[in-house]
OpenMM code with the backbone's topology and positions (N, CA, C; nanometers):
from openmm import Vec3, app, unit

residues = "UNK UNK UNK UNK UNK UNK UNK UNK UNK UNK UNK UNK UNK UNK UNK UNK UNK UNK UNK UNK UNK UNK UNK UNK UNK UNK UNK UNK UNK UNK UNK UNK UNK UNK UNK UNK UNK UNK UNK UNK UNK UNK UNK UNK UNK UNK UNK UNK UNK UNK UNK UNK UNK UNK UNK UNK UNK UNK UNK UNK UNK UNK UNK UNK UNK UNK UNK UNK UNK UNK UNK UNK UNK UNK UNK UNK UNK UNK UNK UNK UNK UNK UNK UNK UNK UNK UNK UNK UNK UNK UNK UNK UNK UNK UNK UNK UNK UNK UNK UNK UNK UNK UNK UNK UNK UNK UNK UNK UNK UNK UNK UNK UNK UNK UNK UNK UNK UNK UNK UNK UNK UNK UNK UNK UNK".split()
positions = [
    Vec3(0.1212, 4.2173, 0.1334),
    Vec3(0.2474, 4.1503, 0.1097),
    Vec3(0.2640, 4.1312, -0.0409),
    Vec3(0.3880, 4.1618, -0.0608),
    Vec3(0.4407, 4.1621, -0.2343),
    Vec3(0.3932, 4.0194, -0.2511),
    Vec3(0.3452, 4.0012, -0.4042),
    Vec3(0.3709, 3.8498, -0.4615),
    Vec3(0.5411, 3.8463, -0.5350),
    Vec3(0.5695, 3.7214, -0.4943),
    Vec3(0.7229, 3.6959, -0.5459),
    Vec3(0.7494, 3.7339, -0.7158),
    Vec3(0.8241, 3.7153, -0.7604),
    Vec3(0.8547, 3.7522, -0.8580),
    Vec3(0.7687, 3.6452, -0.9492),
    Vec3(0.7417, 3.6177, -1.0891),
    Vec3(0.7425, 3.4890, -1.1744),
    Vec3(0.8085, 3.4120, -1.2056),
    Vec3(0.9495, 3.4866, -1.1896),
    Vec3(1.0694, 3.3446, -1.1932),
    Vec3(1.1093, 3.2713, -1.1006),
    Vec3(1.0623, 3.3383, -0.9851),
    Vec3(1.1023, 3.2904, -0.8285),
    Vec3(0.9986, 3.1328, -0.8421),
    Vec3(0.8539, 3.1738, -0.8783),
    Vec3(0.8009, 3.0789, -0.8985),
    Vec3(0.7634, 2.9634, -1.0141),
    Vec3(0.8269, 3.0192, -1.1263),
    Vec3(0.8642, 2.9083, -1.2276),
    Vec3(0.9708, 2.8497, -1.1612),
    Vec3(1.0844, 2.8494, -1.1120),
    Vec3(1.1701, 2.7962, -1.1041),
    Vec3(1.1578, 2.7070, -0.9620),
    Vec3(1.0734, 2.7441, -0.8662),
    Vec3(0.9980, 2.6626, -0.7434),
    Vec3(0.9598, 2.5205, -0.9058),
    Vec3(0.8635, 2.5736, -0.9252),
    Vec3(0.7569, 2.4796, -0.9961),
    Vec3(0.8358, 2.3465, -1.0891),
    Vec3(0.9795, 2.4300, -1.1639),
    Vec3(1.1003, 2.3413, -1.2140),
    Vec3(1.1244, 2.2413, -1.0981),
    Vec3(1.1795, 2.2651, -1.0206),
    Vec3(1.2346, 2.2041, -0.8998),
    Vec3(1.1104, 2.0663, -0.8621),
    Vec3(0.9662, 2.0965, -0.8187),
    Vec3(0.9080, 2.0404, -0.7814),
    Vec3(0.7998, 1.9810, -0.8559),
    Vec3(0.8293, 2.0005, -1.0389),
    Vec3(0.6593, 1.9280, -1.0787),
    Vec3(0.7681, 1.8385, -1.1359),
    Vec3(0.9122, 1.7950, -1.1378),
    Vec3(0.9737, 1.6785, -1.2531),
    Vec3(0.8828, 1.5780, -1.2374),
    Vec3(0.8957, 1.5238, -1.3816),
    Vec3(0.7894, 1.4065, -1.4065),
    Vec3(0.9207, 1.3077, -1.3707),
    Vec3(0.8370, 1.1760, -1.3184),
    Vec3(0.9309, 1.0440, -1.2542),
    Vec3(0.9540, 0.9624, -1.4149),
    Vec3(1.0672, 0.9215, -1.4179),
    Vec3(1.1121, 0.8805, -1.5628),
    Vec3(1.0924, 0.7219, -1.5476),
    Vec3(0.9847, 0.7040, -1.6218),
    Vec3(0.9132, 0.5821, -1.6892),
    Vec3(0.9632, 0.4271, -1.6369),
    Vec3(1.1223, 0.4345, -1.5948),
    Vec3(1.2119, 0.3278, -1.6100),
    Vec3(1.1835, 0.2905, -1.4563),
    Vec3(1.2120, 0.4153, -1.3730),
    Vec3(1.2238, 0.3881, -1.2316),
    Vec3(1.0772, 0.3636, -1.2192),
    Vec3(0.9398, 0.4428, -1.2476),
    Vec3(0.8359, 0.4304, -1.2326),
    Vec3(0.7739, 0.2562, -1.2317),
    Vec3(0.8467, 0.1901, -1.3289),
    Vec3(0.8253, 0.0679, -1.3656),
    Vec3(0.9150, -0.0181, -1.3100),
    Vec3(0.9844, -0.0132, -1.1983),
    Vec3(1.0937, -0.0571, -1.1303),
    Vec3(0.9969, -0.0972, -1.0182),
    Vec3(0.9668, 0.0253, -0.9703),
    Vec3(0.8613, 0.0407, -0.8176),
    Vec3(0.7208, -0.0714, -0.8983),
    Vec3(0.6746, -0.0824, -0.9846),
    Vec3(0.5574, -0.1460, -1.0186),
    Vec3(0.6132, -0.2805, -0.9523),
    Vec3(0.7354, -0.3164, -1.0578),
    Vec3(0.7816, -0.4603, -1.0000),
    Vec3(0.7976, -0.4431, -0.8400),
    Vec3(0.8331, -0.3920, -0.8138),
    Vec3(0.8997, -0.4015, -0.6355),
    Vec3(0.7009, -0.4575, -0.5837),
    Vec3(0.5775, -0.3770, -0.5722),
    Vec3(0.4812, -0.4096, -0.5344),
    Vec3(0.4413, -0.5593, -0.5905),
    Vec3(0.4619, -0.5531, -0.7372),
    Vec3(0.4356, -0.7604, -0.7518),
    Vec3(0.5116, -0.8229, -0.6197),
    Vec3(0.6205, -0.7819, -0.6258),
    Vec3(0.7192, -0.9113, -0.5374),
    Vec3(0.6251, -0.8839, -0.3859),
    Vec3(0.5964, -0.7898, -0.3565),
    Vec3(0.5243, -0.8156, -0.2103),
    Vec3(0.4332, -0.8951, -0.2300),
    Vec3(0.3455, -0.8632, -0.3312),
    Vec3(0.1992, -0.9019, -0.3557),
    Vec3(0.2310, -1.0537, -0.3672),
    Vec3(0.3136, -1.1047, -0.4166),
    Vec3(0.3692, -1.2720, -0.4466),
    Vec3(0.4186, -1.2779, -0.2820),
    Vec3(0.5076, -1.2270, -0.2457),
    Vec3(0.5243, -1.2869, -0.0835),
    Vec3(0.4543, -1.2420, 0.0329),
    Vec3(0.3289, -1.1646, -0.0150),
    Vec3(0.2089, -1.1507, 0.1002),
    Vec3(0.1193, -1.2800, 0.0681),
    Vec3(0.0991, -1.3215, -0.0553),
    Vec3(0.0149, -1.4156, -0.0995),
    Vec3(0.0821, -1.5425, -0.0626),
    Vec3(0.1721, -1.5715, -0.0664),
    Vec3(0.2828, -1.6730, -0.0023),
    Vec3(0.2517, -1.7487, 0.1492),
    Vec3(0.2324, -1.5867, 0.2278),
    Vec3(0.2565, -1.6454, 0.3659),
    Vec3(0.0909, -1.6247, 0.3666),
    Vec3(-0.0239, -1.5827, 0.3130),
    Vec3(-0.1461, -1.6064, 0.3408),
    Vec3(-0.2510, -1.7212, 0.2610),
    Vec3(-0.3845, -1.7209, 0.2896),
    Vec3(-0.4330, -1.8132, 0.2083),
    Vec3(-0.5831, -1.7211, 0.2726),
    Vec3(-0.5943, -1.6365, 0.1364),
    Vec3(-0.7009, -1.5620, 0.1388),
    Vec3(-0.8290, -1.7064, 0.0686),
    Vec3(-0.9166, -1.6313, 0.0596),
    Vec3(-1.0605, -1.7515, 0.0023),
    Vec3(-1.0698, -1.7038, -0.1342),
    Vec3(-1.0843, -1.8528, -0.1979),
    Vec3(-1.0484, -1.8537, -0.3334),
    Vec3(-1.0928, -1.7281, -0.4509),
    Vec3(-1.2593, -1.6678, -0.4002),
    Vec3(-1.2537, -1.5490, -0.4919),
    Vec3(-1.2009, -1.4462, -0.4303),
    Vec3(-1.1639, -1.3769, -0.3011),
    Vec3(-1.1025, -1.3134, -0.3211),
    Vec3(-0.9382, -1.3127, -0.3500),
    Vec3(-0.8835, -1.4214, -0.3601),
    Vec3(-0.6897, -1.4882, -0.4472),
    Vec3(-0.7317, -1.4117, -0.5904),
    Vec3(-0.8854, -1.4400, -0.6394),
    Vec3(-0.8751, -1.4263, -0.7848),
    Vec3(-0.9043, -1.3179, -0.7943),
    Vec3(-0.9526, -1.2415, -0.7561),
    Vec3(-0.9588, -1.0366, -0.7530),
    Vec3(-0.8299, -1.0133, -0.7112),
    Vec3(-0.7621, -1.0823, -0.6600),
    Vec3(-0.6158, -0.9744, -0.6220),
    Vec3(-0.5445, -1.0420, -0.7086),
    Vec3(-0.5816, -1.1494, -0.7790),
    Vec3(-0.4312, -1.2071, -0.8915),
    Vec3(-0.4736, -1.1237, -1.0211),
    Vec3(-0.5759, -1.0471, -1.0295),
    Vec3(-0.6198, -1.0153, -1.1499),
    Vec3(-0.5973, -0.8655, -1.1486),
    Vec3(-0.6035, -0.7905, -1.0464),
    Vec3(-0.5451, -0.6992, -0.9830),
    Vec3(-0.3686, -0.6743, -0.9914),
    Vec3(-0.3217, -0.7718, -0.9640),
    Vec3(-0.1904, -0.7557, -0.9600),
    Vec3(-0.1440, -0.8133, -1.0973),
    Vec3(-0.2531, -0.8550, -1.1627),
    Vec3(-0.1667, -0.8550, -1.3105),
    Vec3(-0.2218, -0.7649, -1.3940),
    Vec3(-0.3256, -0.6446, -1.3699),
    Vec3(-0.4017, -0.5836, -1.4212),
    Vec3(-0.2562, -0.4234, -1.4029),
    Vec3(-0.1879, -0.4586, -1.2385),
    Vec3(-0.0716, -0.3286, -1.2312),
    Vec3(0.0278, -0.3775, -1.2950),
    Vec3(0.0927, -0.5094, -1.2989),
    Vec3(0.1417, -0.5981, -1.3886),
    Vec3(0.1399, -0.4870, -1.5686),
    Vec3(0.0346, -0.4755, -1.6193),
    Vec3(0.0219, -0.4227, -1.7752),
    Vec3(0.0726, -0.2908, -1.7392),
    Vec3(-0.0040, -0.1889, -1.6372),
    Vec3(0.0296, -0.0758, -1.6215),
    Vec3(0.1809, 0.0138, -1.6111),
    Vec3(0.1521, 0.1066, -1.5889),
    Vec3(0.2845, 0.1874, -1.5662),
    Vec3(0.2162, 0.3329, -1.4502),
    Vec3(0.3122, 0.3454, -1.3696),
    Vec3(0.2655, 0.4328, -1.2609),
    Vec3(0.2532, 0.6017, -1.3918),
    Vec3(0.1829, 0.6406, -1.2971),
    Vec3(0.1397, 0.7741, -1.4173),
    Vec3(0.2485, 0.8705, -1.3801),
    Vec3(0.2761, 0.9512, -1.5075),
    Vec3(0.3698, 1.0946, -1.4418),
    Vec3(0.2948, 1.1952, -1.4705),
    Vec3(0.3893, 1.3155, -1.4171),
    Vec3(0.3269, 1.4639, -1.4836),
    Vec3(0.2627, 1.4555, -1.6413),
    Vec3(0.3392, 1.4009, -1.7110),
    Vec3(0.3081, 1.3747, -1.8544),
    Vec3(0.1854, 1.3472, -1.8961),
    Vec3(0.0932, 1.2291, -1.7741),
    Vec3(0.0058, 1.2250, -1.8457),
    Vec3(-0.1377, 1.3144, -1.7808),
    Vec3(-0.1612, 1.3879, -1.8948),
    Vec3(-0.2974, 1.4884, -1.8686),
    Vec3(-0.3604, 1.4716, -1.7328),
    Vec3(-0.3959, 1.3358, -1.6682),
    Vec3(-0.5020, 1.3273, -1.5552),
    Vec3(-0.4346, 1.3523, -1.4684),
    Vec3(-0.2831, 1.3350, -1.4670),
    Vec3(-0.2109, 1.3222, -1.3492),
    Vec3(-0.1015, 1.4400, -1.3140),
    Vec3(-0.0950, 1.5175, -1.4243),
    Vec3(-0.0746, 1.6709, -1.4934),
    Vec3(-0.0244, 1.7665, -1.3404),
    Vec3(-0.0977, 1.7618, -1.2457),
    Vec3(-0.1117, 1.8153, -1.1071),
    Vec3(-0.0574, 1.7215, -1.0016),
    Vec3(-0.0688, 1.5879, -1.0021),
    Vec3(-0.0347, 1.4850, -0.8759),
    Vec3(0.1058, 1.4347, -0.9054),
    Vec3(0.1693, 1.4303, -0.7923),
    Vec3(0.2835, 1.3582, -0.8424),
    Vec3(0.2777, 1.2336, -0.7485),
    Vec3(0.2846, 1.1071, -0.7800),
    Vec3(0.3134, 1.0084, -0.7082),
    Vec3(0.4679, 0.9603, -0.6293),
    Vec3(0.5440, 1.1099, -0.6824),
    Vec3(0.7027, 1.0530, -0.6079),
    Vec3(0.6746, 1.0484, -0.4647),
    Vec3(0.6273, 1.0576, -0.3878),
    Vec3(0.6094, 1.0342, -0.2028),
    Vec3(0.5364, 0.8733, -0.2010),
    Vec3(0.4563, 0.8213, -0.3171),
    Vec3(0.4025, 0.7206, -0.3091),
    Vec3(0.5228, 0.6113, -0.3163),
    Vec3(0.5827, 0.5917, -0.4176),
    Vec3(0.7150, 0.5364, -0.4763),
    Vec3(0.8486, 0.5500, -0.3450),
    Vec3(0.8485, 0.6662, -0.2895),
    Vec3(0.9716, 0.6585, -0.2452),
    Vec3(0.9716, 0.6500, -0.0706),
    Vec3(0.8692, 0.5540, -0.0741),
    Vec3(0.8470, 0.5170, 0.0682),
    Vec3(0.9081, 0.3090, 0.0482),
    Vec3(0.9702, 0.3052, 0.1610),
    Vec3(1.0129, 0.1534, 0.1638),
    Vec3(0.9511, 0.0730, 0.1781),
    Vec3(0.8753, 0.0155, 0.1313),
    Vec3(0.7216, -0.0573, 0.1408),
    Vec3(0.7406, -0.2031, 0.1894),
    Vec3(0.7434, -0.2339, 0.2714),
    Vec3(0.7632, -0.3912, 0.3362),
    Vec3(0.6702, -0.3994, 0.3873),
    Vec3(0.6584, -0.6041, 0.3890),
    Vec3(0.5671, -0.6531, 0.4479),
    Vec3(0.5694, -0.6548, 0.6245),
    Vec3(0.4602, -0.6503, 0.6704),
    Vec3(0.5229, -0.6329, 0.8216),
    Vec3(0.5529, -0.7383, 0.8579),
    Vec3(0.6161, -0.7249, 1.0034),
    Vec3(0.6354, -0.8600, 1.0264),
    Vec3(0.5750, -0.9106, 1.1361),
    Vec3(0.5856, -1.0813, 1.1492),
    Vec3(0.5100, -1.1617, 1.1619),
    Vec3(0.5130, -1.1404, 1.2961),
    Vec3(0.3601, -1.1376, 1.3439),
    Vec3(0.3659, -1.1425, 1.5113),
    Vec3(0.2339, -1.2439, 1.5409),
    Vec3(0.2733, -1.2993, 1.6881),
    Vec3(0.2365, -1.4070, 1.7191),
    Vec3(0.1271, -1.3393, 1.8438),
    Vec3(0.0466, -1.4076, 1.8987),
    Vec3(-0.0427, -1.3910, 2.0066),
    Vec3(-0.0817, -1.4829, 2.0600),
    Vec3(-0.0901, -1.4365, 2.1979),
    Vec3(-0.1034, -1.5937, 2.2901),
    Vec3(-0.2795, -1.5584, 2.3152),
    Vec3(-0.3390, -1.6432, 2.3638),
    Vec3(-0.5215, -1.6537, 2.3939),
    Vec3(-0.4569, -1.5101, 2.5256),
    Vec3(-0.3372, -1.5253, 2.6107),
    Vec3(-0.3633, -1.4373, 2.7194),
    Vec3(-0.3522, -1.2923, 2.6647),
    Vec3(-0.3050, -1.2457, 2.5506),
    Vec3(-0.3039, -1.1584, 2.4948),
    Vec3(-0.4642, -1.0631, 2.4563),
    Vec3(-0.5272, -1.1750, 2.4040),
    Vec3(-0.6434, -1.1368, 2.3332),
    Vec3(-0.7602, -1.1390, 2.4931),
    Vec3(-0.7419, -1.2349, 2.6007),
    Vec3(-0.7953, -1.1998, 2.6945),
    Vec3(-0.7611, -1.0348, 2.7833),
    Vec3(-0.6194, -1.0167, 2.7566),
    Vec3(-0.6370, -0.8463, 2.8722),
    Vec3(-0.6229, -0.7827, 2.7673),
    Vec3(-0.6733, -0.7638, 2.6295),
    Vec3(-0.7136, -0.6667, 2.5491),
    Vec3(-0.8859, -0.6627, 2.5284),
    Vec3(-0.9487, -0.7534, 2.5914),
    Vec3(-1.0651, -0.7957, 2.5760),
    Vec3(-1.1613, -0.7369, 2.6748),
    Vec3(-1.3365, -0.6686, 2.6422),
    Vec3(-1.3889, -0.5644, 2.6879),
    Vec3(-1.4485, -0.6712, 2.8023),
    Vec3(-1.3950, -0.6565, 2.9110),
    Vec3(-1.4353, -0.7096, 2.9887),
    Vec3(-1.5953, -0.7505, 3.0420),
    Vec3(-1.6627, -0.8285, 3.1002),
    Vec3(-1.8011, -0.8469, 3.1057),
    Vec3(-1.9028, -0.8650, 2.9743),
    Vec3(-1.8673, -0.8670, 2.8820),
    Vec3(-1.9099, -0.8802, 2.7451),
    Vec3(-1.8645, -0.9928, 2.7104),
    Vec3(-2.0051, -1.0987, 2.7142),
    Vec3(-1.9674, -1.1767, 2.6473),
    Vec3(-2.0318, -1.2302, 2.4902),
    Vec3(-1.9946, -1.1904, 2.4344),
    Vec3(-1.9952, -1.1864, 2.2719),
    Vec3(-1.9148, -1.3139, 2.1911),
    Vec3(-1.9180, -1.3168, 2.0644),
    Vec3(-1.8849, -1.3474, 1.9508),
    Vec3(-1.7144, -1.2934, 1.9216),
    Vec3(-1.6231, -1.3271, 1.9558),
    Vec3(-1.4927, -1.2533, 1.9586),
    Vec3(-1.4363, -1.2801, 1.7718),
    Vec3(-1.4538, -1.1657, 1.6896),
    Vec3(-1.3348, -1.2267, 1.5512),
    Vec3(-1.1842, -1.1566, 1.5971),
    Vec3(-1.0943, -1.2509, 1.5939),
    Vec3(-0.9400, -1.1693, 1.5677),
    Vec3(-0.9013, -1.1530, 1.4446),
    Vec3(-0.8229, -1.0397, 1.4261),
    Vec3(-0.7546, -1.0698, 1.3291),
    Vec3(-0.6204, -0.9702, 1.3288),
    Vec3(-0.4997, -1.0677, 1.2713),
    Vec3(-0.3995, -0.9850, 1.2571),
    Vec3(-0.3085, -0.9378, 1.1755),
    Vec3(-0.2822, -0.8377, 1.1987),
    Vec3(-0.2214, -0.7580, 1.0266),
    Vec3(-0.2962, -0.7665, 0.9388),
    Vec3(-0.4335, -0.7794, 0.9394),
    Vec3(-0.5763, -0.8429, 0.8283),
    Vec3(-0.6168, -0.9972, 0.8492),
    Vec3(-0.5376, -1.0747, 0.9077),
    Vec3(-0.5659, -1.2246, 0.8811),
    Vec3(-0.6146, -1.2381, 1.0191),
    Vec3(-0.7657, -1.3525, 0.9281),
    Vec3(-0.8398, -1.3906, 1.0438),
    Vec3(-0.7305, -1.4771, 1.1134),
    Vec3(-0.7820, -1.4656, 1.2204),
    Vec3(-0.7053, -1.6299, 1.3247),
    Vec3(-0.8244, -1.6969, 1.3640),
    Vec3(-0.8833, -1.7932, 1.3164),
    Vec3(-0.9776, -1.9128, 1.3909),
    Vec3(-0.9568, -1.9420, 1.5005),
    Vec3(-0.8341, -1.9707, 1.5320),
    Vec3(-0.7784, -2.0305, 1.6970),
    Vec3(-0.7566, -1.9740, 1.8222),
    Vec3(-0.7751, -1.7904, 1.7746),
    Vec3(-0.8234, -1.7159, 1.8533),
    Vec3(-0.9382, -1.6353, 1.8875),
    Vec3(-1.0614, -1.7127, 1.8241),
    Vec3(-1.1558, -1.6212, 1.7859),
    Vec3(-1.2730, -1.7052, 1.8441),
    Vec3(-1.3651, -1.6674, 1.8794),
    Vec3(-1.4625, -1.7711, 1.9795),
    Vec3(-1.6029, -1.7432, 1.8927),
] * unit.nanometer
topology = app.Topology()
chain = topology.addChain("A")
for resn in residues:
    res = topology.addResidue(resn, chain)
    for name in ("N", "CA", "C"):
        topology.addAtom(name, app.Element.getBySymbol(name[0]), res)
């Protein structure tokens, strides 16, 4: 099978390596603080790990998402990362009868729940 022409594929490569322009890149940074402030809101992680993720989120806070531009990232493009709608999920509730007919029957163990990541104490034996 022929290989395509070189312009067929420079001009693929035009189309698909644009670097993401700095402004919007740093738009999406802010959009992840505001979750990270209203995931931290509705949780109450333990105090060192609040302080790895506040240091974390002010560490992306300094940053700027990378483009084609810069050398390491030369090959990756993060536009599929960015242009996904990133919300927090939402809040769901569970009754004890829930966690009983999801529960391995005849085993009786140590039960941890947890949901969407957060422990629940009040369901957990």
């Amino acid at each position: 099978m022929p290989l395509p022409a070189k312009g067929v594929i420079n001009r693929f490569r035009e189309k698909t390596n644009q670097a993401m322009p700095t402004a919007i890149a740093s738009e999406h940074i802010g959009h992840f603080i505001e979750l990270y402030e209203k995931a931290k809101a509705l949780s109450s992680p333990a105090p060192k790990l609040a302080a790895i993720q506040d240091k974390a989120a002010a560490h992306l806070e300094e940053m700027r998402f990378p483009t084609r531009r810069d050398e390491d990232w030369k090959y990756t493009s993060v536009r599929q990362i960015v242009s996904q709608n990133w919300a927090l999920g939402k809040a769901t509730t569970l009754s004890p009868d829930h966690i009983e007919n999801a529960a391995i029957k005849d085993l009786d163990d140590i039960r941890f729940v947890f949901v969407n990541g957060q422990f629940v104490p009040a369901l957990s034996t």
